[in-house]
KEKE-3310 file (N, C-alpha, C; in steps of 0.2 Angstrom, whole numbers, plus 5000, padded with zeros to 4 digits):
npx = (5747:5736:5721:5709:5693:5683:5677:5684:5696:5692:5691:5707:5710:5707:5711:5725:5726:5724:5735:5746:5743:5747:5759:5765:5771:5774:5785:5781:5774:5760:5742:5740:5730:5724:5732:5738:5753:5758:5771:5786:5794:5805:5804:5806:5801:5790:5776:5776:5771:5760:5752:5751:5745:5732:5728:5727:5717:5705:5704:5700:5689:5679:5686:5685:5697:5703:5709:5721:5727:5739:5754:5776:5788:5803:5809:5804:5792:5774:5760:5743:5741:5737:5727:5736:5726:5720:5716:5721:5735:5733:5731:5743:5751:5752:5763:5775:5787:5799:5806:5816:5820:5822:5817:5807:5791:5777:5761:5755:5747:5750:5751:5760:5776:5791:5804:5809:5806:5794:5786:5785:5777:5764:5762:5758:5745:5738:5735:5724:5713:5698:5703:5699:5688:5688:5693:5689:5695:5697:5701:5715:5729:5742:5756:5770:5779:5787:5789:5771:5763:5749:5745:5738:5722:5714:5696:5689:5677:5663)
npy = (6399:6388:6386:6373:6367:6367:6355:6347:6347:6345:6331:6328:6333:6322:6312:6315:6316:6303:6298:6303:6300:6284:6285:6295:6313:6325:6332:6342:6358:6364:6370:6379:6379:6367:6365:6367:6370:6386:6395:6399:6414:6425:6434:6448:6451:6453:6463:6464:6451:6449:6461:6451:6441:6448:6449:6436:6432:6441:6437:6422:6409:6399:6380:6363:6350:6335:6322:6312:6300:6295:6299:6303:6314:6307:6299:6307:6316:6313:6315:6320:6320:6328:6331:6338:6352:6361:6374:6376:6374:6389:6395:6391:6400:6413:6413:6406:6402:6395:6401:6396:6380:6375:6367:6357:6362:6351:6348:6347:6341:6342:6328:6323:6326:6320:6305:6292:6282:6283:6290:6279:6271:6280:6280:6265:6265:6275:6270:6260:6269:6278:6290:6307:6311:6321:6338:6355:6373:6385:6397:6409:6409:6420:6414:6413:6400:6394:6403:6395:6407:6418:6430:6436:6432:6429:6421:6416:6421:6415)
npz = (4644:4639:4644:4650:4651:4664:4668:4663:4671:4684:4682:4678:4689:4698:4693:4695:4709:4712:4707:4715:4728:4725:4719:4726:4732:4718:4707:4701:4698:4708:4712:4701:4685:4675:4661:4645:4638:4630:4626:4633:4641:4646:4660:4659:4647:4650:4646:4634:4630:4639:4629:4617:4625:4626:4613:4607:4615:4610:4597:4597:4601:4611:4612:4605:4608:4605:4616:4614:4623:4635:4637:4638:4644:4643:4657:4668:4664:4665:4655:4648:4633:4620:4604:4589:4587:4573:4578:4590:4586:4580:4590:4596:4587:4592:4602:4600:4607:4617:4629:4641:4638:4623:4618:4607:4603:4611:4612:4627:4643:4659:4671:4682:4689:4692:4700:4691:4695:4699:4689:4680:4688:4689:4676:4673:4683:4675:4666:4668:4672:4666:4654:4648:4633:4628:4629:4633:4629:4636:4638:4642:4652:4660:4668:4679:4686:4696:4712:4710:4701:4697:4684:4672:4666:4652:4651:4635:4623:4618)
capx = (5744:5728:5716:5705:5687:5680:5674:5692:5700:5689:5693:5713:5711:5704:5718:5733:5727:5726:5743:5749:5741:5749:5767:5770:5770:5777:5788:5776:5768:5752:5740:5740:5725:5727:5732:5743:5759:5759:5777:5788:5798:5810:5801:5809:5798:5781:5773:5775:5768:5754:5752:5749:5739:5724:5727:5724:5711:5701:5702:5701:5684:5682:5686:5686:5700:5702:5714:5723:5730:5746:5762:5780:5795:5807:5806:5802:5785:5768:5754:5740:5743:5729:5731:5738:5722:5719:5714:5727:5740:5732:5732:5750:5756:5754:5767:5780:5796:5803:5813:5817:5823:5822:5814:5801:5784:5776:5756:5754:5744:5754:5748:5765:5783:5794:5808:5808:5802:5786:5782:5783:5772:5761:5760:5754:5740:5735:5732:5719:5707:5694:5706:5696:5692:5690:5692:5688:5700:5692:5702:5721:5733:5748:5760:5776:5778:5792:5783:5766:5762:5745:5748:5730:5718:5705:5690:5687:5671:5660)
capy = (6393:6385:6382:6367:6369:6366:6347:6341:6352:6340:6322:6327:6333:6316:6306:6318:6314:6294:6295:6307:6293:6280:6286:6301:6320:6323:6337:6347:6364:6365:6375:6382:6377:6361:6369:6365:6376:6388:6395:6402:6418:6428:6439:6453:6450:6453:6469:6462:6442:6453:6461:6443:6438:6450:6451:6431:6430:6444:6433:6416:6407:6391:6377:6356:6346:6328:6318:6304:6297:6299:6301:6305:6315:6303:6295:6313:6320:6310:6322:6317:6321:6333:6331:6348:6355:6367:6381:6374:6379:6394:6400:6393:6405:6420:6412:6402:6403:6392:6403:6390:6373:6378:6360:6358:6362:6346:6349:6342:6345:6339:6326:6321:6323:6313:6304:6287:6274:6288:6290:6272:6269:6284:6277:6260:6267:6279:6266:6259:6273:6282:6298:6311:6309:6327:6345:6361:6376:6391:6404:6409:6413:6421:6414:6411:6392:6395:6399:6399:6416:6419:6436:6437:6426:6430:6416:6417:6424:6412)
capz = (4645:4636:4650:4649:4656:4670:4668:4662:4678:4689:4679:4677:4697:4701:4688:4699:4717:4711:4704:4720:4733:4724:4718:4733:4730:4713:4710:4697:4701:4712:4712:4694:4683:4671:4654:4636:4640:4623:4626:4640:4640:4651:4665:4656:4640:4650:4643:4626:4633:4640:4622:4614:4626:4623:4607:4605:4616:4606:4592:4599:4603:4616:4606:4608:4606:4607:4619:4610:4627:4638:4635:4643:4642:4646:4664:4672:4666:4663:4653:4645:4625:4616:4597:4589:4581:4568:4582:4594:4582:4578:4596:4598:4584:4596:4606:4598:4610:4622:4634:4647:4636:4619:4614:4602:4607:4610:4616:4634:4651:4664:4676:4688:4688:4696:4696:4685:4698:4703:4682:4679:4691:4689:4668:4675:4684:4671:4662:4670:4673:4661:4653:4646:4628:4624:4633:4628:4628:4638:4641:4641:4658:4659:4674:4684:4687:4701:4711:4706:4702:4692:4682:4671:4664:4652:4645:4628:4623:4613)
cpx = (5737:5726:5710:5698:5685:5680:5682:5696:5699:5693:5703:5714:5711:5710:5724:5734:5727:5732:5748:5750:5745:5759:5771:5770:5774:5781:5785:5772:5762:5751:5740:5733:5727:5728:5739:5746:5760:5766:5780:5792:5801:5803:5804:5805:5789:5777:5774:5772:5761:5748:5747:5744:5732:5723:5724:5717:5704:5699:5699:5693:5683:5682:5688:5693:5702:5710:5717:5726:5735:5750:5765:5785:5799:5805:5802:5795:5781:5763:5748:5742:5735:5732:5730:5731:5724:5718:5720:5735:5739:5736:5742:5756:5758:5760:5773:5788:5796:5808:5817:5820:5827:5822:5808:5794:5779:5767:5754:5749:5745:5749:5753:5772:5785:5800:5805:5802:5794:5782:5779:5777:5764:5759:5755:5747:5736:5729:5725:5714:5705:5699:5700:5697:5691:5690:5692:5692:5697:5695:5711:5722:5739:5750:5766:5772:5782:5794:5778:5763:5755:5745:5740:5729:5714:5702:5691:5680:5667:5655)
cpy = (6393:6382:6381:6371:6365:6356:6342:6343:6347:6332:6323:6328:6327:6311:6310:6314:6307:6294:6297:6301:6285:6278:6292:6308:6321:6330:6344:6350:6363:6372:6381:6379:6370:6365:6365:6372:6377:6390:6395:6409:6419:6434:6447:6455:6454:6460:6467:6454:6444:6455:6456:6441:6442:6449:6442:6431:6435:6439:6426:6415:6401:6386:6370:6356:6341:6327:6314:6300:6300:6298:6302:6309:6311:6299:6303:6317:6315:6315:6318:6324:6321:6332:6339:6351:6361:6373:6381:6377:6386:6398:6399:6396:6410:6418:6406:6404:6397:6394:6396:6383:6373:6369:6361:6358:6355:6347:6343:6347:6340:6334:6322:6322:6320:6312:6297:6282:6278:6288:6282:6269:6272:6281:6269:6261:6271:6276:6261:6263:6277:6290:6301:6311:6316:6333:6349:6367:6384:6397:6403:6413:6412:6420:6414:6403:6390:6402:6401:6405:6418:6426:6438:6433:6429:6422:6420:6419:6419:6416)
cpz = (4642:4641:4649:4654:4661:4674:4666:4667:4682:4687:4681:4685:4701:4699:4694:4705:4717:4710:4713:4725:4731:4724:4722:4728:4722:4713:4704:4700:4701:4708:4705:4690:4676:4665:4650:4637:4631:4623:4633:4636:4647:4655:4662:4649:4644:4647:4634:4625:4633:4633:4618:4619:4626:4616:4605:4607:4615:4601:4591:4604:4607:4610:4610:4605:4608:4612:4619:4614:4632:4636:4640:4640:4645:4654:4669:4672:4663:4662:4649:4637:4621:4608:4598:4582:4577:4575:4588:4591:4582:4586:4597:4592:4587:4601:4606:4601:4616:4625:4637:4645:4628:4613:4611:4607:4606:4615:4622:4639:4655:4671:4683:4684:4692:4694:4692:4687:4698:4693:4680:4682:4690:4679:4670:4677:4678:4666:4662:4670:4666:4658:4651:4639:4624:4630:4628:4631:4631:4638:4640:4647:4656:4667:4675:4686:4696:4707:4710:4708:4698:4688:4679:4667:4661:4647:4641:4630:4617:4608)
residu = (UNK:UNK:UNK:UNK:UNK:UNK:UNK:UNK:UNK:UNK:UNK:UNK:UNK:UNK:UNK:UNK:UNK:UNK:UNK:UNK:UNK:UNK:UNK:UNK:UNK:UNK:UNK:UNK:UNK:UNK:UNK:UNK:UNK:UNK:UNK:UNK:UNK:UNK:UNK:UNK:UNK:UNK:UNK:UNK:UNK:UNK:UNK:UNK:UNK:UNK:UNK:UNK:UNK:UNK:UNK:UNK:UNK:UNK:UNK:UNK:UNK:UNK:UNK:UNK:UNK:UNK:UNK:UNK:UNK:UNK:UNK:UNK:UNK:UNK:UNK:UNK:UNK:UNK:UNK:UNK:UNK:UNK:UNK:UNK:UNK:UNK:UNK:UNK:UNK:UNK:UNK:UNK:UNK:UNK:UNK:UNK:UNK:UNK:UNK:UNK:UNK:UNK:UNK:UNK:UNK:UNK:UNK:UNK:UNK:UNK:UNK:UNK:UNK:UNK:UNK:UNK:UNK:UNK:UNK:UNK:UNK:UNK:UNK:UNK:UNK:UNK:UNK:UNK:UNK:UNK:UNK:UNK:UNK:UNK:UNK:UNK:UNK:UNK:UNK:UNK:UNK:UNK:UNK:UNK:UNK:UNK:UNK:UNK:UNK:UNK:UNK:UNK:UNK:UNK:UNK:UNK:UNK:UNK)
# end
């Protein structure tokens, strides 16, 4: 995961608990930090996941990237939509897999799932409040989503 700093953690904490209060518990993992999921793999993979994640974030420095909006996948997830920068790609070449669906990687930071009636509503309201029109990329964690499990996190080093 590409985890956001500090100031966009608080803004998208603030956009959840509005949508949460509005549309009911959603069914997206707590308790994790807001972040741009780079792949997934098999828990069988981790000493080689491990591996990539130091190695990126030796390389890799904090870095802006704008936020063109929100978005959906279909009726079920609402995310705010980071364009795919030049550094954003980079980072997400350390980790091009999709265990788990095996869909195209589409950069997002989740802010509700749901079912249809909960997103639709939860897109309504979004739309009204201030998004955030940039965040910055600080660090890299390696987790379990089910359930959440934090495994290691390092910040980047500017």
């Amino acid at each position: 995961m590409a985890v956001l700093d500090n100031r966009t953690q608080r803004a998208m904490g603030d956009i959840q608990s509005a949508l949460i209060a509005k549309v009911g518990d959603g069914t997206q993992t707590m308790g994790i930090p807001f972040h741009i999921t780079l792949g997934s793999y098999s828990t069988d993979e981790l000493d080689s996941v491990m591996e990539r994640v130091r190695e990126a974030a030796n390389v890799t420095k904090p870095f802006d990237i704008r936020i063109l909006g929100q978005d959906s996948f279909g009726d079920k997830v609402l995310f705010l939509k980071p364009e795919k920068s030049e550094e954003l790609l980079r980072l997400r070449s350390y980790f091009e897999n999709d265990y788990a669906h095996g869909y195209e990687w589409i950069p997002h930071a989740t802010l509700i799932c749901g079912d249809a009636e909960q997103v639709r509503s939860a897109r309504e309201l979004v739309c009204t409040l201030d998004l955030p029109q940039k965040a910055t990329v600080v660090g890299i964690e390696l987790g379990e989503f089910f359930p959440p499990k934090k495994i290691v996190r390092i910040d980047f080093i500017d």
